[in-house]
N, C-alpha and C positions, 0 to 999 in steps of 0.2 A: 674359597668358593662360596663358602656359606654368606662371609659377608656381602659380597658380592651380589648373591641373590637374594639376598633380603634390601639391598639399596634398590635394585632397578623393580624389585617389589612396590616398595615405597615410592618411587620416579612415577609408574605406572599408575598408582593411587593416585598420586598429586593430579596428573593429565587428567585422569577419568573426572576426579573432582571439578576439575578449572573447565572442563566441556561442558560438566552437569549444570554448573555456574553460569556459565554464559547463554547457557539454551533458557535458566529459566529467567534469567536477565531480560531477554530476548520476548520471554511473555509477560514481563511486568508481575512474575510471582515472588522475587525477593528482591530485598529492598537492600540497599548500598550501606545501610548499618547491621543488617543483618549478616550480608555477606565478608564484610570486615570483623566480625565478631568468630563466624567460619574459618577464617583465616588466620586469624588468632590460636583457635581450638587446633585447627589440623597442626599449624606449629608447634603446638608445644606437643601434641601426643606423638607426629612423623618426625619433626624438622630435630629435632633432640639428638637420634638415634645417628645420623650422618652428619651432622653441623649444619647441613645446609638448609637454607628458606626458601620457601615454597616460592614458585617463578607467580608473579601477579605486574608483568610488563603489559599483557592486553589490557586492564582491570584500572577503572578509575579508580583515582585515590578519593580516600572516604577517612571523613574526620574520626578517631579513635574512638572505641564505645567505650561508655563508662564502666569505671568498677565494679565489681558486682559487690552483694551487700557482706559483711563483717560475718554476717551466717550461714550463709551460701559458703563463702570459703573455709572458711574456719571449721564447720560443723559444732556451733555450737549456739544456746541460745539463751535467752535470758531463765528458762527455765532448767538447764542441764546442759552437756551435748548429747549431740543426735548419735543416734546408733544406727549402725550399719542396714543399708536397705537390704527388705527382702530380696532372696536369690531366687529370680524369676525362673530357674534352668532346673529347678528340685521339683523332682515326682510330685510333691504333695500340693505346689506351686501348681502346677501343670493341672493338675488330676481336681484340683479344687475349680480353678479358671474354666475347664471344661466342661467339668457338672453343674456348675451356675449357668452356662454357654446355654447347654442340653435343657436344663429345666424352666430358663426365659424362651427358647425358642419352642418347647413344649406347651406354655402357659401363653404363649401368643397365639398357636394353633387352635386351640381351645375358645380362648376372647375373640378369632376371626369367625369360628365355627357358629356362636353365641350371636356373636353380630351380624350375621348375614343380612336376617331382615332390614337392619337398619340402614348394612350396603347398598341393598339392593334397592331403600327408597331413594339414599344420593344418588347410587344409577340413574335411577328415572327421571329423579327431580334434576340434574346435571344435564340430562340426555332434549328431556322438555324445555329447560334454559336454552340450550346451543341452538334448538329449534324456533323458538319464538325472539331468540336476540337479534335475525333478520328482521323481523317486523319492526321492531322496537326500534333500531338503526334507522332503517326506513322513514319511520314516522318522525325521529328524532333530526336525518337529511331536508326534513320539511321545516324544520324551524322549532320545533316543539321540545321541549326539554324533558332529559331523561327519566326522570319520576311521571311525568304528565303521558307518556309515552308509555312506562311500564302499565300504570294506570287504565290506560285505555287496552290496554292487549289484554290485562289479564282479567277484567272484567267483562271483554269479547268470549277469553277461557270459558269463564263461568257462565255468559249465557250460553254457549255449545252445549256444556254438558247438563246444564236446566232443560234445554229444548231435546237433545236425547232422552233423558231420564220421562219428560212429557212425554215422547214420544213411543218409548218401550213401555213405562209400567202402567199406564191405564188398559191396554191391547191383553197382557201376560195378567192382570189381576182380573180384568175381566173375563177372557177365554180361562182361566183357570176356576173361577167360578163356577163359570156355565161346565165345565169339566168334572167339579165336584158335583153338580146337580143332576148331569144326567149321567154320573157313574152307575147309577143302578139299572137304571134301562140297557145299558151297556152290558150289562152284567146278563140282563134277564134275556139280550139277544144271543150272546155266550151261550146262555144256557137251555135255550132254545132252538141252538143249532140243529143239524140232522146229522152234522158229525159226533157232536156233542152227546147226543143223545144215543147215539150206537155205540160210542164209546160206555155212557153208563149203560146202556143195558146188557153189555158184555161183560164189563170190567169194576161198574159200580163206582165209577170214577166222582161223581159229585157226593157220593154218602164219606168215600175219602175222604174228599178236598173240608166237606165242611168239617169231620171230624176233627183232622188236622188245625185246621184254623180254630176250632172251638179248643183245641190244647194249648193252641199258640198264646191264646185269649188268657188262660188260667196262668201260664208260666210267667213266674215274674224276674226271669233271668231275660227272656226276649222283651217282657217290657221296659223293662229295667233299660237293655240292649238299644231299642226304638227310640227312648226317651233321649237317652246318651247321647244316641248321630242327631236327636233334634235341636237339642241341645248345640250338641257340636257345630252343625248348619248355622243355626242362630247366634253361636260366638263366630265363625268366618263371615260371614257377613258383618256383624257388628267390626270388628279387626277390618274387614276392607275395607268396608266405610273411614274407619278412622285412618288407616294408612294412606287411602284417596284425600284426605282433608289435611295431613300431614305435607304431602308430596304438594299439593298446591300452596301450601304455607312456604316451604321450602322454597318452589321454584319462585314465588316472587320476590324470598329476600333475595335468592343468587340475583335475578334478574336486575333486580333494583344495585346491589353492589358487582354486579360483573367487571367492572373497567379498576374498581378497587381491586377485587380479586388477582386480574391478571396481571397489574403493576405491584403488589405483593410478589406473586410467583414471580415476575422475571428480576426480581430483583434478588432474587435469590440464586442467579443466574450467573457468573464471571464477567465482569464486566465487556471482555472480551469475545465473548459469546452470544452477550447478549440479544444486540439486534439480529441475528441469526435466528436466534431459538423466538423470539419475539414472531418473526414474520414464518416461522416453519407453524407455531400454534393457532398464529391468524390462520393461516389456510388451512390449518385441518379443522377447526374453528368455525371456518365458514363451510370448509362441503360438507362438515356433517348436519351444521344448521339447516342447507340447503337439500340434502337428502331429505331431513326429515321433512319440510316443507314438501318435497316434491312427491314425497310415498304418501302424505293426507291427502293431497290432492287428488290422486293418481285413486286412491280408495274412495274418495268422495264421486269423481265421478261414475265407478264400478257400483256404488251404492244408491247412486241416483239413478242412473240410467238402469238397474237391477228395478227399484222400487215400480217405475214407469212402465216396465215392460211386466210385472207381474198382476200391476191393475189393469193392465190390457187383457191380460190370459185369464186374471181371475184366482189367480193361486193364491188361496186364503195364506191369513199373518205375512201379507206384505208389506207393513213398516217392519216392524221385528227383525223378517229374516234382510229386508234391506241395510238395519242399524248393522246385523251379525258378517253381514258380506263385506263393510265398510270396515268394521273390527280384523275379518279374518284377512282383507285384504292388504292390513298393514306387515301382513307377516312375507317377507319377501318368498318368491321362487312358488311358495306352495298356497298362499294365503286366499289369492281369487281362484283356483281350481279347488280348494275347499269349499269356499263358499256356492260356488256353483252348484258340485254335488250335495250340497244339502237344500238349495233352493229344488233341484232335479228331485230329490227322495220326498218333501212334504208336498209338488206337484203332482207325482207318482201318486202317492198316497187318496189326493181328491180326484186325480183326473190324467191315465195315462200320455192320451194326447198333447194335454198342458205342457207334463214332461219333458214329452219329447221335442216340442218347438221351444221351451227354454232351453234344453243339450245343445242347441244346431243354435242358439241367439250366442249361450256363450261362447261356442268352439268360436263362432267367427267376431266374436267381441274380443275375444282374448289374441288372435291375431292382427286385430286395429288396435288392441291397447299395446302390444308389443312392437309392434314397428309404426306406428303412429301418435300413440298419445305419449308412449313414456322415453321416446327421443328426446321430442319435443319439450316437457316441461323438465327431463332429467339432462338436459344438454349440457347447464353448468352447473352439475354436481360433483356426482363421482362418475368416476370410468376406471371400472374393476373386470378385469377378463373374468369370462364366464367359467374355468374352470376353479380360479380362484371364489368367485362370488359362491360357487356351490359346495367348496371346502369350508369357506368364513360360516356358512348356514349352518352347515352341519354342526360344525366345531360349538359354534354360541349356542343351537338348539341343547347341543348334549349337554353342556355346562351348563347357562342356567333357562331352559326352557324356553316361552315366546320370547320373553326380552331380549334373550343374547343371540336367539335370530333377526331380532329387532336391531341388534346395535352390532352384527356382524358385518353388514357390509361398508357401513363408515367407519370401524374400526379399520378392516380389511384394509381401503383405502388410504385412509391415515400411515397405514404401515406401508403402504407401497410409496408414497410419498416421500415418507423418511428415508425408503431405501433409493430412491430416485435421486434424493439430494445430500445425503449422508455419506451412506456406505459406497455408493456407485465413484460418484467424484473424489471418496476417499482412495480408493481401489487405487482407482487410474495412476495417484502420483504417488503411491509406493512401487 
């Protein structure tokens, strides 16, 4: 009986094998020498034990592989023979494989941990690519070739953000000037008050305040302190600066090699798979280049039509808070109800009335930009249901802050996609 079930043991292997064979036949993953060399091998370790030869009636005949070499068989070599391989099934085997396993996947956590900033500028600099590679196409459909093309976008870039930076830092160095100048008069109406002043003739509040600061003055653990965060300020700024001038280095070389890039990656692809995964990256490729196109927009005009409406009202630092509504407006879902309430609080602040006719401009601006303007320019982007659109925010804010609410909704997208034309179609024919 034992013989017995150790043959149809064997019968069983052979069939499973000769199926495995045929399926990857089937996908062009092994080749007609390799599989006669298979057949070879199953022989002589199965076919031995019962006399019989493995059944290869379906299976075209394939010319013999050659011998293998004098040291391979033999185990032996011009230096000695070979000694017996390690036993990969020994505790010490095991226990060693694993701790090397533990301490590279520990020492990668650590280099990911280290490199974030650097991630985070390919994010950007990748994220700017995909976005400006519509224009560039564009311009490229017109006759123009693609350096001459990259050329003109990315010098378009750098006058945007020339004419921003003109536009925000004479307004912020001047009003902060005039801010350092008449900090005292400031001061002396503070101290002028009639609250002020009943406060110190109860409580002695300003013989305090000044004591206090005249300590603060002498302690050289808070100057020490003061110097530190100016310090600190003054290297973040210097680091943005240079990460801003890195990020746009970056995006023109992707820009300039993109079409190199993605015939490297797909050709890393299965041949078989290829033009699949080719036109699944075009189109996420293209809605998120189009997203990002269609959210500048979409905040360009909230910042234009913000700026207009505030030199109507009068509401002082209206380039500024116009640049910062255009900014906050990139942030999906929450970005122009930011920016509004802070245009509403420095209105508040000069002139209640101002206020409250910018409250009532944007409630009913944010209703035309929602079913009016961001149909229209987002028609061929993305199309994300709104309960996912407000899971993807959340998810990217909590991970890595604006950005990954910046690149959660085309991410979002990209995966509905995949599961549209992947998993769904895959479904159906199991």
């Amino acid at each position: 009986m034992n013989l017995s079930w150790g043959k149809n043991s064997v019968r069983s292997w052979r069939e499973y094998r000769l199926r495995q064979r045929a399926a990857l036949r089937e996908s062009n993953r092994i080749s007609h020498e390799d599989e006669h060399l298979e057949r070879r091998l199953l022989a002589d370790l199965l076919g031995s034990d019962d006399g019989e030869e493995p059944d290869t009636s379906d299976e075209p005949s394939a010319p013999p592989a050659a011998a293998p070499a004098t040291a391979s068989t033999t185990g032996t070599t011009q230096f000695g023979e070979m000694g017996r391989p390690m036993n990969r099934q020994s505790p010490f085997y095991l226990g060693f494989v694993g701790a090397l396993g533990a301490l590279i996947a520990i020492g990668l956590w650590h280099s990911l941990g280290r490199l974030a900033t650097t991630i985070t500028i390919l994010v950007v600099a990748l994220f700017l690519t995909l976005a400006l590679n519509p224009i560039v196409e564009w311009l490229g459909r017109r006759g123009l070739r693609r350096s001459l093309s990259v050329a003109i976008v990315f010098v378009g870039v750098i006058v945007v953000f020339v004419l921003l930076g003109l536009l925000v830092f004479p307004p912020v160095i001047t009003q902060g000037t005039q801010l350092v100048q008449e900090a005292p008069s400031y001061v002396d109406r503070i101290l002028n008050a009639r609250w002020v002043q009943e406060l110190d003739k109860n409580y002695d509040v300003v013989d305090k305040i000044s004591e206090e600061f005249n300590k603060r003055l002498t302690d050289e653990n808070f100057i020490g302190s003061v110097l530190g965060g100016v310090l600190g300020a003054g290297r973040a700024v210097v680091n943005g600066v240079f990460q801003t001038f890195t990020i746009l280095i970056l995006t023109l070389y992707f820009l300039a090699s993109l079409p190199k890039m993605k015939r490297v990656a797909y050709s890393m692809v299965p041949a078989s798979r290829r033009n699949r995964v080719a036109q699944l990256s075009e189109e996420v490729m293209r809605r998120t280049g189009s997203y990002a196109i269609g959210q500048v927009a979409i905040a360009t005009v909230n910042a234009v039509l913000s700026y207009v409406m505030m030199s109507i009202l009068g509401i002082p630092y209206a380039a500024v808070l116009a640049v910062l509504v255009g900014f906050l407006g990139l942030v999906p879902m929450v970005g122009a109800t930011l920016g509004a309430v802070l245009v509403c609080l420095v209105a508040f602040f000069d002139e209640p009335r101002s206020a409250l006719i910018a409250g009532i401009y944007y409630l009913v601006y944010q209703q035309v930009e929602n079913y009016v303007i961001a149909p229209r320019i987002m028609q061929r982007t993305v199309s994300v249901p709104g309960a996912v659109t407000v899971v993807a925010a959340l998810a990217g804010g909590t991970l890595l802050g604006v950005l990954g609410a910046l690149l959660a909704i085309p991410v979002a997208a990209a995966f509905l996609l995949l599961v549209d034309e992947v998993l769904v179609p895959r479904q159906r024919h199991q």
